[in-house]
N, C-alpha and C positions, 0 to 999 in steps of 0.2 A: 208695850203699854205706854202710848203718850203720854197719859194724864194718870190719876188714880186720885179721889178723894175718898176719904172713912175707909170701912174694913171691907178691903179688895183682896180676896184667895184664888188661888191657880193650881192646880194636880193632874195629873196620870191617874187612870185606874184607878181603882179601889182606896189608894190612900187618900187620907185626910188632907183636902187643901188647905195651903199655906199660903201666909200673906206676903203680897206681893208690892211693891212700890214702882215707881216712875223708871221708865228707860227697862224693865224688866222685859225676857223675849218668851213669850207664849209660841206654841208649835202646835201641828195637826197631832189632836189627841189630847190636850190636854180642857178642862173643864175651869169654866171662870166663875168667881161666883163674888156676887155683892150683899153688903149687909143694910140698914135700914138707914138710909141719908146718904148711904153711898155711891161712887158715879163710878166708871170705867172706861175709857175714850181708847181703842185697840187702831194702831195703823196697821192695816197688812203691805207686805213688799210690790203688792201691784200701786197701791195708793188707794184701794179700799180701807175704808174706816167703819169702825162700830164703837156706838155707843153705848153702855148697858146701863139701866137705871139702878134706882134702888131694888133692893129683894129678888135680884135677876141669877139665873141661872141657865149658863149660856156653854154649850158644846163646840169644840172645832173637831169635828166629825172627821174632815177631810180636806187640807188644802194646801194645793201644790203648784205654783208659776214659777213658770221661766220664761223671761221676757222672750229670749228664742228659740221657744217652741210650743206657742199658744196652744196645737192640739193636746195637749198634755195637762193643760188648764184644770183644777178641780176647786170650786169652792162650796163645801155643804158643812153650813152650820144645822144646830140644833137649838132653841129656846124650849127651855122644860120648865119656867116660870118666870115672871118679871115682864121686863120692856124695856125695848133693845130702838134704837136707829140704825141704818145702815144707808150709807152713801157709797154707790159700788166706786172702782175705781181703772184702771185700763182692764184686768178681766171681766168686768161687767159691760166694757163699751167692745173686744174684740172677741170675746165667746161668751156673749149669756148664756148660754145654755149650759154653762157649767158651774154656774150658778147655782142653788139651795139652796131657802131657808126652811127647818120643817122646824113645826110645831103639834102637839097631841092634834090640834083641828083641820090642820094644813100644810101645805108644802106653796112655797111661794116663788114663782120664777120672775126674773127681772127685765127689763131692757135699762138703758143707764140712767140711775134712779135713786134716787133720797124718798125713805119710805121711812113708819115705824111702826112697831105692831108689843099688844099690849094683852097680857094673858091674866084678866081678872073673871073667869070663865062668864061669860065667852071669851073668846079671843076679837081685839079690837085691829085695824089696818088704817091709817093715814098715808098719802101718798102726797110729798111735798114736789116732787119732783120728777118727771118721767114716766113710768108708770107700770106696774105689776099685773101678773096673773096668778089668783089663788084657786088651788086645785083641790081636790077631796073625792072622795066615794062615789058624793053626791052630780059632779061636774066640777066646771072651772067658770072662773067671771074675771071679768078684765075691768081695771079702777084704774084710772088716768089723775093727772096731777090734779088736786083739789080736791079727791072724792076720798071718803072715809066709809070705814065697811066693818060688818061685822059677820062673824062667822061661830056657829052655837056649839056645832061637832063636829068630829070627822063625818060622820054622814050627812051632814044637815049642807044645803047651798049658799053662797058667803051671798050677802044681800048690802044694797050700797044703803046708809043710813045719814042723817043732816049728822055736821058734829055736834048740834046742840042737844042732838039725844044721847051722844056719849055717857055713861056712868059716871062718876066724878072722880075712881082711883082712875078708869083709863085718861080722863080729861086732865087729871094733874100727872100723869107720866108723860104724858105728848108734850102737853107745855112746859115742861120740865128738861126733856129730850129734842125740842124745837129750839135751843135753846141757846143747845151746847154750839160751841166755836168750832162746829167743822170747817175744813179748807177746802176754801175751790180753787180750782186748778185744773189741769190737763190730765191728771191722773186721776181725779175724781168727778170727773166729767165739764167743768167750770159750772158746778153747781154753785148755788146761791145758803149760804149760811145762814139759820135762825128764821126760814120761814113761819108763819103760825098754824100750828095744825090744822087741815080743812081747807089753805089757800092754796093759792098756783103761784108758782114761782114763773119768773118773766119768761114771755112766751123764746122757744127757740135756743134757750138754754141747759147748757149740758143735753143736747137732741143726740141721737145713732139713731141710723140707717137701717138697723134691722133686729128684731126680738130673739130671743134661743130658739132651737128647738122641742125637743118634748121630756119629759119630768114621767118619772115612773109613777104611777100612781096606782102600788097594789100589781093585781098582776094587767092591770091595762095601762096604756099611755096615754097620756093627759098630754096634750097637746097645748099647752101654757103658747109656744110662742104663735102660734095660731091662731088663738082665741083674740091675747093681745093686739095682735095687729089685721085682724080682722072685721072684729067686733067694737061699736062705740064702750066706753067704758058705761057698766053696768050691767051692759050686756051678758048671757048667758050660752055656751057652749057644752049640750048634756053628750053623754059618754054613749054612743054606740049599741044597740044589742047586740 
């Protein structure tokens, strides 16, 4: 935990989290949770960062680096409420594909990217940087740096929205989470800090070479990094009979 403002909790399993202060080490398995004006700024050991807002509750599902031995790479969080940033960092730029965020509406695969996503139902997506693929039942759509999206249910198809339609809790978590003092650098791709939700960050920064592979979606494969770098963003990729 880099940072931590107001009441910041962290646990295992079943028990009750406990609060947590600055320089504290969070591990796969354990559940972060924030309270109402609270913030969260988590480095991981690749140079990936997340931000959690207020009222957020956030999983480390699974995640495992070693600088050498990338096929080994796992990174899959969970969001089961709130809004979260995430600037990936060398696992996002040397295996995306081991990558995931899942949320009750989505599972989201990366290329190296400054993204945030905001769960006041629906589920809200801003893409500061780089650029995502969001997957579900429904298909997968690819949102490139600038484009903001919105997504209803796990079954329903994420559709790209202006951010002037945003609701105004997602609109005050983005600008709130656009905000924080992330670091650029080599490990987090030389992203650009404190973009404003909805823009592009300067063209050709923090760029990789090439998207993940495919994200389970159920018992078919979503082909996230397909779509991404196939498809203009907005674009749509439907699933197969």
């Amino acid at each position: 935990l880099q940072s931590v403002r107001g009441d910041v909790r962290a646990g295992t399993g079943s028990a009750t989290p406990q609060p947590v202060s600055q320089n504290a080490r969070v591990l796969s398995g354990m559940r972060v949770t924030t309270g109402a004006g609270a913030q969260a700024f988590l480095r991981f050991d690749d140079g990936q960062q997340v931000v959690l807002g207020e009222n957020t509750d956030f999983f480390i599902n699974d995640y495992r680096y070693s600088e050498s031995a990338p096929q080994n790479d796992r990174s899959v969080f969970d969001i089961l409420r709130g809004a979260l940033r995430v600037v990936t960092g060398l696992m996002g730029q040397r295996n995306a594909a081991a990558f995931q965020l899942r949320a009750p509406q989505m599972t989201i695969g990366i290329r190296g990217t400054d993204f945030m996503v905001a769960i006041v139902n629906p589920a809200y997506v801003s893409v500061l940087q780089g650029a995502i693929g969001v997957a579900n039942a429904a298909g997968q759509v690819a949102f490139g740096a600038g484009s903001v999206g919105t997504i209803a249910t796990s079954s329903t198809l994420a559709v790209t929205i202006p951010a002037a339609a945003l609701p105004p809790a997602a609109s005050a978590a983005f600008s709130s989470l656009s905000a924080a003092a992330v670091t650029a650098g080599t490990t987090a791709g030389g992203l650009s800090a404190g973009a404003a939700p909805g823009t592009a960050a300067p063209a050709g920064a923090g760029a990789t070479a090439t998207f993940g592979q495919a994200i389970a979606i159920g018992a078919a494969a979503a082909a996230i990094g397909a779509a991404v770098g196939n498809n203009p963003v907005g674009t749509t990729t439907h699933h197969g009979q």
